[in-house]
C-alpha positions as CSV (number, residue, x, y, z in Angstrom):
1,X,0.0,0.0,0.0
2,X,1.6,3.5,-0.7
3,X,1.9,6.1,2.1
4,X,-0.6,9.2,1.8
5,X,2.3,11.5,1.5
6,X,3.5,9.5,-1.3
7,X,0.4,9.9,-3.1
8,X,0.1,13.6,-2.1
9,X,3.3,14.2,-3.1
10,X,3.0,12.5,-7.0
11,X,-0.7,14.7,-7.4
12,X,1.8,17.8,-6.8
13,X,4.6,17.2,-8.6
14,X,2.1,17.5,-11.9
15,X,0.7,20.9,-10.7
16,X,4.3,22.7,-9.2
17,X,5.9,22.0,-12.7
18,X,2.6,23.7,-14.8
19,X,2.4,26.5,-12.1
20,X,3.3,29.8,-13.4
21,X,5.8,30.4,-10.5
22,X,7.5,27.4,-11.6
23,X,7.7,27.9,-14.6
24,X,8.8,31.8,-13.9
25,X,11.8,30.3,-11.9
26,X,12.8,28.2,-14.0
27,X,13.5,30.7,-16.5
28,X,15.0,33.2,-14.7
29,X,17.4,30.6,-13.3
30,X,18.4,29.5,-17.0
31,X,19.4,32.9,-17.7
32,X,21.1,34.0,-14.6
33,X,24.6,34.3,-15.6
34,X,26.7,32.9,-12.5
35,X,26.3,28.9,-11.9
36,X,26.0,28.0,-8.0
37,X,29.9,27.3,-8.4
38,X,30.6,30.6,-9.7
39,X,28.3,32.1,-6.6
40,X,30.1,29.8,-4.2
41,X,33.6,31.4,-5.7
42,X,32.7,34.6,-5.8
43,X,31.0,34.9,-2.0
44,X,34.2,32.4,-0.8
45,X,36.5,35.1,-2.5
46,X,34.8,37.7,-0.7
47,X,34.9,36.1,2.5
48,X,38.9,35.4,2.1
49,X,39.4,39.1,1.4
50,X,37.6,40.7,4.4
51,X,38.8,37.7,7.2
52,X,42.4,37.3,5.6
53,X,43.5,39.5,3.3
54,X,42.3,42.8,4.4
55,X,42.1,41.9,8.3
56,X,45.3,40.0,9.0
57,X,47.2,41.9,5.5
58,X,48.0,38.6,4.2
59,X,49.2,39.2,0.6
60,X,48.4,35.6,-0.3
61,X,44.7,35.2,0.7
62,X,44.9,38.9,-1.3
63,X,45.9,37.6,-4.6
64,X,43.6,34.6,-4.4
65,X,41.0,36.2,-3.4
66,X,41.1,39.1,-6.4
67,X,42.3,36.1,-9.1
68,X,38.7,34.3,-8.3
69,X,37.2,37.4,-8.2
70,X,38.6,38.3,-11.8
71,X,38.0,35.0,-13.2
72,X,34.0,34.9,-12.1
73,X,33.9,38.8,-13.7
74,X,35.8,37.5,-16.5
75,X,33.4,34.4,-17.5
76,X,30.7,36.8,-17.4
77,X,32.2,39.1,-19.8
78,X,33.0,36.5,-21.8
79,X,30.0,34.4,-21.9
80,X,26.9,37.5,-22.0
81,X,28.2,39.1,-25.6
82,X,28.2,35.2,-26.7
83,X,25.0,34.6,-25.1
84,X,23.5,37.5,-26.8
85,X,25.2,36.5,-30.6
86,X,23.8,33.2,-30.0
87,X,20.2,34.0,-29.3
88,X,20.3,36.9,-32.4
89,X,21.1,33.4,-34.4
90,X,17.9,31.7,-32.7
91,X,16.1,34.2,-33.7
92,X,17.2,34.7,-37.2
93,X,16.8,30.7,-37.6
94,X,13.1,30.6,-36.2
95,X,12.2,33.0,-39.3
96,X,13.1,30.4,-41.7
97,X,11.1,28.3,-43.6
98,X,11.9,24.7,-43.1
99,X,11.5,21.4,-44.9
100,X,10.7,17.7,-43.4
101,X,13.5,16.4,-41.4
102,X,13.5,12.6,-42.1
103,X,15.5,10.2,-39.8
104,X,16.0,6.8,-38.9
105,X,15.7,5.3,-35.4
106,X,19.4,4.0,-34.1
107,X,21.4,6.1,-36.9
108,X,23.2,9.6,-36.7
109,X,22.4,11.6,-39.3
110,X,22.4,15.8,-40.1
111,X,19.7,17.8,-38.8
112,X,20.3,21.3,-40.9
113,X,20.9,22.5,-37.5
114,X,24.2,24.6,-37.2
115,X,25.2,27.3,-34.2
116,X,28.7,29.0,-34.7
117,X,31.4,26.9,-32.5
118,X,32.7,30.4,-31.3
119,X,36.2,28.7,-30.7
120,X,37.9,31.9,-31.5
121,X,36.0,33.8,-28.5
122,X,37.8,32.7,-25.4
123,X,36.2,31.3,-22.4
124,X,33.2,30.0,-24.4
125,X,32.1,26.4,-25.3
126,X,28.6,26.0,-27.0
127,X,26.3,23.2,-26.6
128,X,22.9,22.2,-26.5
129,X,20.4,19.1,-25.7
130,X,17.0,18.5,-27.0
131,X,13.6,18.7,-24.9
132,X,11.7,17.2,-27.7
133,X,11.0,14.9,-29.4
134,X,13.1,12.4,-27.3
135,X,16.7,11.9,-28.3
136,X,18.6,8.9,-28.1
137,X,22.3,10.4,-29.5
138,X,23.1,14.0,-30.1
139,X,26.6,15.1,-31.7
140,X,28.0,18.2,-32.1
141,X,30.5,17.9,-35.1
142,X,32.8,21.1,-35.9
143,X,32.9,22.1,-39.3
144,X,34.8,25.5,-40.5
145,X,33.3,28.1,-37.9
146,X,29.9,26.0,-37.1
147,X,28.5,23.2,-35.1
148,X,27.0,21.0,-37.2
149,X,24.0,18.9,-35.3
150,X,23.8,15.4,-36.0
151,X,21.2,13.7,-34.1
152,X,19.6,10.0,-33.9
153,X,16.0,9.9,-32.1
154,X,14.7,7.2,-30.0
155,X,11.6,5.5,-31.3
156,X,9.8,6.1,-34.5
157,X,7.4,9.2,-34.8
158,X,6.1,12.2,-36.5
159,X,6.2,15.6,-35.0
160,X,5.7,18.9,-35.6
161,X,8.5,20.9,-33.9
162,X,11.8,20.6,-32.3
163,X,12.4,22.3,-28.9
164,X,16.2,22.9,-27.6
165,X,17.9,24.1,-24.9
166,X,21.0,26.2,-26.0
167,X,23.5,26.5,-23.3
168,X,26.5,29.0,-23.6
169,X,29.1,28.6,-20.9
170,X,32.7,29.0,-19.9
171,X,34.9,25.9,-19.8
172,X,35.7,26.1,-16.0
173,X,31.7,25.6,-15.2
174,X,31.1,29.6,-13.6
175,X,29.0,31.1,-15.8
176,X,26.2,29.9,-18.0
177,X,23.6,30.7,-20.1
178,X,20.5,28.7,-21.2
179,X,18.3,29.6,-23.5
180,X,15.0,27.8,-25.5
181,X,15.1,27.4,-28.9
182,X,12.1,25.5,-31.3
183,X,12.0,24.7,-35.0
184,X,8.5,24.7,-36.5
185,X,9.4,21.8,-38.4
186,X,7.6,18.3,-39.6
187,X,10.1,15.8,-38.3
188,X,9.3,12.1,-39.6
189,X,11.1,9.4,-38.0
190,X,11.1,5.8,-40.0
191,X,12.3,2.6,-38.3
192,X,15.7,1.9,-39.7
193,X,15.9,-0.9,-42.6
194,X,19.1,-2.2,-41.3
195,X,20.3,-5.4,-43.8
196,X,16.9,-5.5,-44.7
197,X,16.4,-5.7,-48.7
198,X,14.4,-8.2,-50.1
199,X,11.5,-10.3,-47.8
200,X,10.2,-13.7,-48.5
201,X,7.0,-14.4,-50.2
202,X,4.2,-13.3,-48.1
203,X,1.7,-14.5,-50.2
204,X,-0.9,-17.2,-48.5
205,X,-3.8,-19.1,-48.4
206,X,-6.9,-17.0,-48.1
207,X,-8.8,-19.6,-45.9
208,X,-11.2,-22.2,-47.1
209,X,-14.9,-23.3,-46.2
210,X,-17.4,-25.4,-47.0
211,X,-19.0,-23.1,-49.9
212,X,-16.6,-20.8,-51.9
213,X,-17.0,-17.5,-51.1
214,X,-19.3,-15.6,-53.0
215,X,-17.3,-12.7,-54.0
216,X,-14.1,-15.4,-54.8
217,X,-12.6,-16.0,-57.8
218,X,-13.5,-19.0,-60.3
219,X,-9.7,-20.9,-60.3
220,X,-10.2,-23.9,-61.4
221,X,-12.6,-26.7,-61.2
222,X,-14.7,-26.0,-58.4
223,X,-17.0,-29.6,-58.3
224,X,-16.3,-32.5,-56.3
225,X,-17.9,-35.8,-56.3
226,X,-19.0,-38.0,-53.5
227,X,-21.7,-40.6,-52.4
228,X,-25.2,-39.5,-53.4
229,X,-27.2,-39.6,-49.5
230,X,-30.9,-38.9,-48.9
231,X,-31.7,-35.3,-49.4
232,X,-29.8,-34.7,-52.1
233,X,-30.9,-33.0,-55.1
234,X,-31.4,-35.2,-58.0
235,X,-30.5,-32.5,-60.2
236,X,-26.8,-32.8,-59.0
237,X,-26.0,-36.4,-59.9
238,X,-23.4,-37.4,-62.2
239,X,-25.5,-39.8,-64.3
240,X,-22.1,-40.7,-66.7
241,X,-20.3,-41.7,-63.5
242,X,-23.7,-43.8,-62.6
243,X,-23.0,-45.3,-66.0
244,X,-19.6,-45.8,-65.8
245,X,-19.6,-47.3,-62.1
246,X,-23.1,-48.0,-61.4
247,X,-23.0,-46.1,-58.1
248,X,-24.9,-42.6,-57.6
249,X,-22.3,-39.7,-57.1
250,X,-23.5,-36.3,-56.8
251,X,-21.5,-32.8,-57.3
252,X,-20.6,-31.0,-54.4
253,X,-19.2,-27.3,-54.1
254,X,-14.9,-27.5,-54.1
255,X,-13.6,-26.0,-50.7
256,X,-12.8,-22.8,-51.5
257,X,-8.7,-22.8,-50.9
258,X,-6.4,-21.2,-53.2
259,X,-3.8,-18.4,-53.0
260,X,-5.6,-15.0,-52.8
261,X,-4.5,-11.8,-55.0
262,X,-5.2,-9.6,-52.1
263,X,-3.5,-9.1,-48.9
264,X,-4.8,-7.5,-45.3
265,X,-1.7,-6.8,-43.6
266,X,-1.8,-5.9,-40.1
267,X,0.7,-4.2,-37.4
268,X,0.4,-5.1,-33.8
269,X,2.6,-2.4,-31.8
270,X,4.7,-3.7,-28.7
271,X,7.8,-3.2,-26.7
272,X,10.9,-3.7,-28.8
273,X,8.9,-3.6,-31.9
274,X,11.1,-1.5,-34.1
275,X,12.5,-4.1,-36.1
276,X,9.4,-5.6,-37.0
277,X,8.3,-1.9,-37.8
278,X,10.9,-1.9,-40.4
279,X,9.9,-5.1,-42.1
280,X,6.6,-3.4,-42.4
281,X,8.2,-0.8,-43.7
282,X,10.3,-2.5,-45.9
283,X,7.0,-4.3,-47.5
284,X,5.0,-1.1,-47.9
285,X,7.5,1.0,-49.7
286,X,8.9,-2.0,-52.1
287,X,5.5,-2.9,-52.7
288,X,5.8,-6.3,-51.7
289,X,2.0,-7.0,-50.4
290,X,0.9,-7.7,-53.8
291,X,-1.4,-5.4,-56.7
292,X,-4.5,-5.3,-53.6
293,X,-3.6,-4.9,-50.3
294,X,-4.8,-2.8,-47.3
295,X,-2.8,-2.3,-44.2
296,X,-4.0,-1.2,-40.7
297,X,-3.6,-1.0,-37.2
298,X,-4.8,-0.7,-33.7
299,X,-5.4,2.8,-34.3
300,X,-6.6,2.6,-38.2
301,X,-8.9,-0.1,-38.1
302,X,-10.2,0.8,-41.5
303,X,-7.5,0.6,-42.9
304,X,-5.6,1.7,-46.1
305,X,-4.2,1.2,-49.7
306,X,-2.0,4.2,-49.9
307,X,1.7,3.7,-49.2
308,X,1.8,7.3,-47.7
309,X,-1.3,6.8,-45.3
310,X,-0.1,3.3,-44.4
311,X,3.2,4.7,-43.3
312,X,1.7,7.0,-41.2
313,X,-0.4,4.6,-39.3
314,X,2.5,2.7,-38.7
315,X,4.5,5.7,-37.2
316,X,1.6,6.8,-35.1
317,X,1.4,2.9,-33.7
318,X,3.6,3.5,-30.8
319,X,0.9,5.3,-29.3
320,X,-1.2,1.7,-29.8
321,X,1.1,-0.3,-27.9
322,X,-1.3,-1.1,-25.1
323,X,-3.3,-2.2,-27.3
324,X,-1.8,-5.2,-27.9
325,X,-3.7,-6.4,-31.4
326,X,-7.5,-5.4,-30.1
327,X,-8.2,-4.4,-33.7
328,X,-7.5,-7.5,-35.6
329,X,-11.2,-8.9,-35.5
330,X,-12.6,-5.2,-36.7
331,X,-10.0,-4.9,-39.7
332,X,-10.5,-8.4,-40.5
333,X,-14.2,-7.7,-40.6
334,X,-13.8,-4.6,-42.6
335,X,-11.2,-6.3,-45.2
336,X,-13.7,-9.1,-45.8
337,X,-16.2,-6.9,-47.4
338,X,-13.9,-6.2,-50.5
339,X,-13.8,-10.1,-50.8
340,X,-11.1,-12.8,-49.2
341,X,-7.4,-12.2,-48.9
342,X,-4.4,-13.6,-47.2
343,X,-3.5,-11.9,-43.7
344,X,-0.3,-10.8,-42.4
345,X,0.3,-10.3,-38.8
346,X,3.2,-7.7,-38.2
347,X,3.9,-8.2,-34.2
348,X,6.8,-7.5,-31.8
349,X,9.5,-10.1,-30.3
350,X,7.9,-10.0,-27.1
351,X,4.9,-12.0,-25.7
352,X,1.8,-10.3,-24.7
353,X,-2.1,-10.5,-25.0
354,X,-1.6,-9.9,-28.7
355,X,-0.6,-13.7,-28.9
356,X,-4.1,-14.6,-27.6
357,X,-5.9,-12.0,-30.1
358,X,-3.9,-13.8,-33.3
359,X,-4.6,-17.2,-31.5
360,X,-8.7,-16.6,-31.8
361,X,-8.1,-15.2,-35.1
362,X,-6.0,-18.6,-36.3
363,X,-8.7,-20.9,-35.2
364,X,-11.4,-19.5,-37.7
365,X,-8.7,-18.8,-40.5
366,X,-5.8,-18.8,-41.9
367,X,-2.8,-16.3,-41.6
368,X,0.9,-15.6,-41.4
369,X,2.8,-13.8,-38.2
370,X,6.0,-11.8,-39.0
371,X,8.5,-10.6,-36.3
372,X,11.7,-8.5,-36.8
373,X,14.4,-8.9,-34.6
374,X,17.9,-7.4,-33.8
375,X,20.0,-10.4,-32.5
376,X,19.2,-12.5,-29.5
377,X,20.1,-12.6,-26.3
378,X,19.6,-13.9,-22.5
379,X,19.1,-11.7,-19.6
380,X,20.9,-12.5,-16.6
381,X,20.5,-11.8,-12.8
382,X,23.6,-10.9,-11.5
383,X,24.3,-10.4,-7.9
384,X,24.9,-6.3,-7.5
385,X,28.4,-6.4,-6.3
386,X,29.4,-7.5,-9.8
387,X,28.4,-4.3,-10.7
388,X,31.2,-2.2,-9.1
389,X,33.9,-4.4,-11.0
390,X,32.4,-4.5,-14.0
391,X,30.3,-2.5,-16.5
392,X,27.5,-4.0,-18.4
393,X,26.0,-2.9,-21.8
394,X,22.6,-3.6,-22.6
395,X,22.6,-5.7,-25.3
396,X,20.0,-4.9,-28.0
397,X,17.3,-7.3,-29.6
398,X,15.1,-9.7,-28.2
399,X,15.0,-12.0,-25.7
400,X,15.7,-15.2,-26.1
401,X,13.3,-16.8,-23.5
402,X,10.4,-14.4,-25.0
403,X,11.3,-15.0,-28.7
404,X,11.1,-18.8,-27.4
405,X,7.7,-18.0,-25.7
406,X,5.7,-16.4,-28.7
407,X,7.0,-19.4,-31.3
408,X,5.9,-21.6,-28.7
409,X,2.4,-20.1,-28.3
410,X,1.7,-19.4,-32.3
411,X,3.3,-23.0,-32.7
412,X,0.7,-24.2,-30.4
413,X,-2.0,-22.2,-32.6
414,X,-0.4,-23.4,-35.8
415,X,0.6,-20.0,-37.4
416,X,3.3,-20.0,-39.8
417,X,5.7,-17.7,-38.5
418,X,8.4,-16.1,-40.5
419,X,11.6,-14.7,-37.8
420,X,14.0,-12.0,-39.9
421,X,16.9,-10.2,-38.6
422,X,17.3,-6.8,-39.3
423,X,21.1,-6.9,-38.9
424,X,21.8,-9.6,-41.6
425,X,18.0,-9.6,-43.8
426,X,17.8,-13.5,-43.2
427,X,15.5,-15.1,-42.0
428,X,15.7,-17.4,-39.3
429,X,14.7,-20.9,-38.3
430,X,15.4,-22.6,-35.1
431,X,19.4,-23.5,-36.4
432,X,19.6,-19.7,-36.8
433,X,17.9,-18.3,-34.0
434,X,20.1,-20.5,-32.1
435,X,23.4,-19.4,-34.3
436,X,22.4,-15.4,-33.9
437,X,21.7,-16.2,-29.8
438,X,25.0,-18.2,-29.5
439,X,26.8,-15.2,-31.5
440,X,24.5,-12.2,-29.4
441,X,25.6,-13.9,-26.1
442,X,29.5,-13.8,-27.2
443,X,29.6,-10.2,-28.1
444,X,28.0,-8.9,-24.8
445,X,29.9,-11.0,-22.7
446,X,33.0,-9.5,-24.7
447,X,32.1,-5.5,-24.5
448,X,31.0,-6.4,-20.4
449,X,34.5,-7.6,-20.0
């Protein structure tokens, strides 16, 4: 049970950080010149010159006093003109007219963002962080007079502005300057493709039933012949078989099975779901779902046919991820009234109560699951005194023992299940997940050594 001042305390966290006063302080304290060391310096300085220096006329606490003095008076006049060029270039940039930033998830790559390096002004470094969208690496590569910003975000999105926090400061920490600076600017940001090039056939049975679908196709023959039985019409008997074998056979309608030209392809958001967003990817920009296809999500459960729309569902999906494949029966319903197709399932290495939606699904017809991965591995508890002798990396990809747990439940349901890695574009089968875990499990235990 948590403590009342626990709760009272997380209801007013929410409303001190939205209160004008907050936010009031907060930006008087981001441009306030000295740092709380360069206040600490400056008072201690003070205080050496009027108990040392000036009572006792020690020469020594004298020129240490004045040289911290001087340097905190210096930082400032070094650091306010720069502060000042700096936000004039803000400004100047805001006015401009900006294209669509496109970027990958886990790859550096230029923003069109550039502040001068000021390495000719002494006492003054330049940097800056982002607010939002969330960041995963930011670099600040010199190039002739300029800062060029290269920048690699951490999940896959679309926003509509970019919000920095500019700091100008001297290099011994005592003055600084912080200042906010946003870009009005349509950022998309695409799940890497990795080794990914080509994908296997995705093409697949469309399901079968007793009676062929009304809206199906005529491939093939579709009569079959078995024993004639009470009831049956006597307009449906083979009377040349009769002849032939002297037994009554009547025509029956073919089960309807056969390899459908249209595909309803479907993404099922999760944790550790940006490989399998870039096979989706992959498939929707090469066109590999066939002439007829429609693609949604737990957010779009109408669905689409237009490459541009379906990428869009499939970068707003992260906000889906709770949703864990609730959608399926509803776009299934609304694909079937354009006639049958084969269905994909697009779902993340990780288990979850999407399994159980695709499950249902499986047992009234018949579809294919797909699942991206980055490498394998096996998490470990280690005791936490390892930790202060050695560093660990988080290894990326996905689990082994909840990769093992979804091909055990979909094996269990009888879905075909196609495993690719994003590193390598192969697809996997047990001899390879095992290979990639074996090869996963060596390289961490390498970097952690």
């Amino acid at each position: 049970m948590v403590a009342p001042w626990r709760q009272f305390l997380a209801q007013l966290r929410p409303k001190l950080r939205s209160s004008p006063v907050t936010r009031w302080l907060a930006w008087a304290r981001a441009l306030f010149p000295l740092t709380p060391l360069g206040i600490a310096l400056g008072l201690g300085a003070y205080a050496a010159l009027r108990a040392f220096a000036y009572a006792e006329l020690d020469l020594v606490w004298l020129v240490t006093g004045y040289v911290a003095i001087g340097l905190c008076l210096l930082a400032l006049v070094c650091v306010l003109p720069a502060s000042l060029y700096v936000w004039l270039r803000l400004r100047a940039r805001r006015a401009l007219t900006h294209d669509t930033l496109r970027l990958e998830t886990g790859r550096l790559l230029p923003s069109g963002f550039a502040l001068p390096s000021l390495r000719f002004v002494p006492f003054v470094q330049v940097r800056w962080e982002y607010l939002s969208p969330p960041v995963e690496t930011l670099e600040h590569r010199p190039q002739g007079g300029e800062l060029i910003e290269h920048v690699s975000l951490r999940d896959r999105g679309r926003y509509t502005e970019i919000v920095r926090r500019v700091h100008v400061q001297d290099p011994f920490g005592l003055a600084r300057v912080a200042m906010r600076g946003s870009d009005a600017r349509e950022v998309v940001v695409l799940p890497q493709l990795g080794g990914l090039s080509h994908l296997p056939s995705l093409s697949a049975p469309a399901g079968g039933s007793d009676l062929p679908h009304p809206m199906g196709l005529e491939d093939g023959d579709r009569l079959e012949l078995s024993r004639y039985t009470p009831g049956d019409p006597a307009r449906f008997i083979h009377w040349k078989a009769f002849a032939r074998t002297r037994k009554l056979l009547v025509r029956r309608p073919e089960r309807a099975i056969a390899i459908a030209r249209r595909c309803a392809a479907f993404y099922i958001a999760g944790p550790n779901d940006d490989a399998s967003a870039a096979v989706a990817r992959l498939a929707l920009e090469r066109k590999l779902l066939g002439q007829e296809w429609i693609f949604g999500t737990d957010l779009a459960v109408s669905g689409t046919s237009r490459v541009d729309e379906a990428l869009t569902e499939l970068l707003t999906s992260v906000r889906a991820r709770d949703h864990q494949g609730a959608g399926l029966p509803g776009f299934l319903a609304q694909a079937d009234k354009r006639g049958p197709a084969s269905v994909i399932v697009f779902g993340p290495a990780e288990p979850g109560a999407w399994l159980t939606a695709v499950s249902r699904i499986a047992g009234r017809r018949q579809l294919r699951v797909v699942i991206g991965v980055d490498g394998v591995y096996e998490s470990r508890k280690r005791p936490g005194w390892l930790s202060l002798f050695r560093s660990e990396l988080t290894p990326l990809g996905a689990r082994a023992a909840a990769l093992d747990e979804v091909m055990l439940s979909l094996g269990r349901a009888r879905v075909p299940v196609t495993l690719l890695d994003r590193s390598t574009g192969r697809v996997l089968g047990d001899i390879g997940r095992r290979a990639l875990f074996r090869a996963s499990t060596s390289d961490v235990q390498g970097s952690a050594a």
